[in-house]
C-alpha positions as CSV (number, residue, x, y, z in Angstrom):
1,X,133.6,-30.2,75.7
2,X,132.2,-29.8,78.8
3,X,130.6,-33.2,78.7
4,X,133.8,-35.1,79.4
5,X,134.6,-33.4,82.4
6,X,132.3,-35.2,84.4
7,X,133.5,-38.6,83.0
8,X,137.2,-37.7,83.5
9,X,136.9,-36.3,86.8
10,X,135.0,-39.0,88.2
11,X,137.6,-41.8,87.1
12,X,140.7,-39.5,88.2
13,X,139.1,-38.6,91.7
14,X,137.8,-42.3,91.7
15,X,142.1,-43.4,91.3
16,X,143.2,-41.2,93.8
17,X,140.1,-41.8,96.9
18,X,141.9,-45.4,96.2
19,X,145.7,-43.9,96.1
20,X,144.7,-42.2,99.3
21,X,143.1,-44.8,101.0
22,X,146.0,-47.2,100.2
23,X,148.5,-44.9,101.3
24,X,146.9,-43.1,104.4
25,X,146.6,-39.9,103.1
26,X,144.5,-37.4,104.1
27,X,145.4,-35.3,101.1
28,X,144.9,-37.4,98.4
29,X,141.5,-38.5,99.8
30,X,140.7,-34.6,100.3
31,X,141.5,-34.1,96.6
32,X,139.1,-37.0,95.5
33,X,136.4,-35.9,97.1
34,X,137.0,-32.0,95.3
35,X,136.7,-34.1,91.9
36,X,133.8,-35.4,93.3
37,X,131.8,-32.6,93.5
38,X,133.7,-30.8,90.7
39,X,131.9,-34.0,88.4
40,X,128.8,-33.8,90.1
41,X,129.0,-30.0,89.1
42,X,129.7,-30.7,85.6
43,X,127.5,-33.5,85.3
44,X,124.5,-31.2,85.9
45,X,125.9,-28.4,83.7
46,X,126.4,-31.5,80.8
47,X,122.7,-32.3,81.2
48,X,121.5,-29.0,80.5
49,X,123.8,-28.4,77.5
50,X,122.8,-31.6,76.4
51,X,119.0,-30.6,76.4
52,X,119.8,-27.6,73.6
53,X,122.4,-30.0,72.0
54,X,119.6,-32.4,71.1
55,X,118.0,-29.5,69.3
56,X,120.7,-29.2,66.7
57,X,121.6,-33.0,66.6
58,X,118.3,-34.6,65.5
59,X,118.0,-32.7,62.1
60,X,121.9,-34.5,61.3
61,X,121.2,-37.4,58.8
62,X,121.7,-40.7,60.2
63,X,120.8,-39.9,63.4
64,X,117.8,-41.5,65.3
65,X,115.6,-39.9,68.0
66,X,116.0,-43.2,69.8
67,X,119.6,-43.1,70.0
68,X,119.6,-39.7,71.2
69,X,116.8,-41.0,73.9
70,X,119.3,-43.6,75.0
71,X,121.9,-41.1,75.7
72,X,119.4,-38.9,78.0
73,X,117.9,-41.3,80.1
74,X,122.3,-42.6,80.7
75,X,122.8,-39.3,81.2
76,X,120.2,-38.2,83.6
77,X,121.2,-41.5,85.6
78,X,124.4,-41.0,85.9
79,X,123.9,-37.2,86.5
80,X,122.0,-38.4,89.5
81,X,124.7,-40.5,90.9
82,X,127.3,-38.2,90.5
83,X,125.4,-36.1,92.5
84,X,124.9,-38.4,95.4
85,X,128.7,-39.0,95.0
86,X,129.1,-35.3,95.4
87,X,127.5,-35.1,98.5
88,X,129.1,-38.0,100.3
89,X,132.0,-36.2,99.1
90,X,130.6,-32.9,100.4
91,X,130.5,-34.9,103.7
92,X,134.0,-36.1,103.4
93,X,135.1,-32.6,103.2
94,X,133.4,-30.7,106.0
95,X,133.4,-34.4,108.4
96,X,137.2,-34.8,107.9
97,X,137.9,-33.5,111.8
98,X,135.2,-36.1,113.3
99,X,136.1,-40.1,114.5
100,X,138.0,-42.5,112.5
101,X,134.7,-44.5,112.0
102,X,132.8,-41.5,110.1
103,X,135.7,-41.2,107.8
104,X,136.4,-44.4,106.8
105,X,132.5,-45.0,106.2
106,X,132.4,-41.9,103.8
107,X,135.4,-43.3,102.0
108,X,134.1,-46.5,101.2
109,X,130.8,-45.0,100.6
110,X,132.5,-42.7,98.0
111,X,134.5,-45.5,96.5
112,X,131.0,-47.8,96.2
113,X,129.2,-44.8,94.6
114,X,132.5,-44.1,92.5
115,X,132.8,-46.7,91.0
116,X,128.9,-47.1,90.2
117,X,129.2,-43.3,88.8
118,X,132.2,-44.2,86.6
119,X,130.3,-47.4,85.4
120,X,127.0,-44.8,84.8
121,X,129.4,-42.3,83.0
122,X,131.0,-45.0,81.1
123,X,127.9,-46.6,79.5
124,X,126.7,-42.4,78.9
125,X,129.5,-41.8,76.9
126,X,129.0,-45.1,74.8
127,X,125.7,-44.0,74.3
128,X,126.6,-40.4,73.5
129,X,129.3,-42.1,70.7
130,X,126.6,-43.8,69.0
131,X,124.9,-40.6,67.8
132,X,127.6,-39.6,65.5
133,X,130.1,-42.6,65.6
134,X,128.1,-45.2,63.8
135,X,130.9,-47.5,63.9
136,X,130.0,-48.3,67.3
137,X,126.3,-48.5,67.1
138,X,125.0,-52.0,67.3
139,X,122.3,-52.4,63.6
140,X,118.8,-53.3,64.1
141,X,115.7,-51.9,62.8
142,X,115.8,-48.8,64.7
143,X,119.2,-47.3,63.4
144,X,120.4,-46.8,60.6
145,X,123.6,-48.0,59.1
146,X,125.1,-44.8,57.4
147,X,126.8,-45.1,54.7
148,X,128.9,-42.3,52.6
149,X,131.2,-40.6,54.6
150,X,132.1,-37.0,51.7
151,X,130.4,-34.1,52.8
152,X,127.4,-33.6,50.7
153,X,126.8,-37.2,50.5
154,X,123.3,-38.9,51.3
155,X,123.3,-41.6,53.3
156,X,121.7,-45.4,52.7
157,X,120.0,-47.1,55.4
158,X,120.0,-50.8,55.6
159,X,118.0,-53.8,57.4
């Protein structure tokens, strides 16, 4: 569960920076920039749960060591992004009381880098889908279509 914590607070601090910004408000911007770093947080925590996670997911039928790859490098991208964002956002936080010019640079910093981390997080959790939602997965020669969906059931690949 804690995986979607990054992705949700990115989007929902990402929504109100914009809110704020658009209305002049201090506190809206404030509360962004909290999510920020909450999501950068999380991001790092998702990463490392994701590391023991691969463990137990790569002996599950139907799922490729490629897809799984996929999903890690996403994640470690946008983990690294996030974390960026965070720190603008750290910034944004502790530079609040300086000029007019400093704050509305870290805004649109945080709103360039938040939208870039919510496109990151985004394509991570498509990725993250295709390991167990094969509906989603694209078919090539690399993954395989599963078929059979009863517990107990084998599954089929096809070219």
């Amino acid at each position: 569960m804690l995986n979607h914590v990054p992705v949700l607070a990115t989007y929902f601090s990402l929504v109100v920076l914009i809110w704020g910004l658009i209305r002049k408000n201090d506190s809206y911007k404030t509360l962004a920039y909290v999510g920020f770093v909450v999501a950068a947080i999380f991001s790092i925590v998702a990463v490392q749960t994701g590391e023991s996670a691969e463990e137990i997911v790569e002996g599950l039928s139907g799922v490729s060591e490629s897809i799984i790859h996929e999903h890690e490098e996403a994640a470690e991208g946008a983990q690294w992004v996030s974390i960026v964002l965070g720190i603008v956002s750290l910034g944004g936080l502790f530079l609040k009381n300086f000029s007019r010019n400093i704050k509305k640079y870290l805004a649109t910093v945080a709103v360039v880098l938040g939208f870039v981390s919510a496109g990151y997080m985004a394509y991570t959790a498509y990725e993250g889908g295709q390991i167990r939602h094969t509906e989603i997965r694209e078919q090539n020669a690399n993954q395989p279509n599963v078929t059979g969906t009863e517990e107990g059931e084998g599954y089929e690949e096809s070219e």
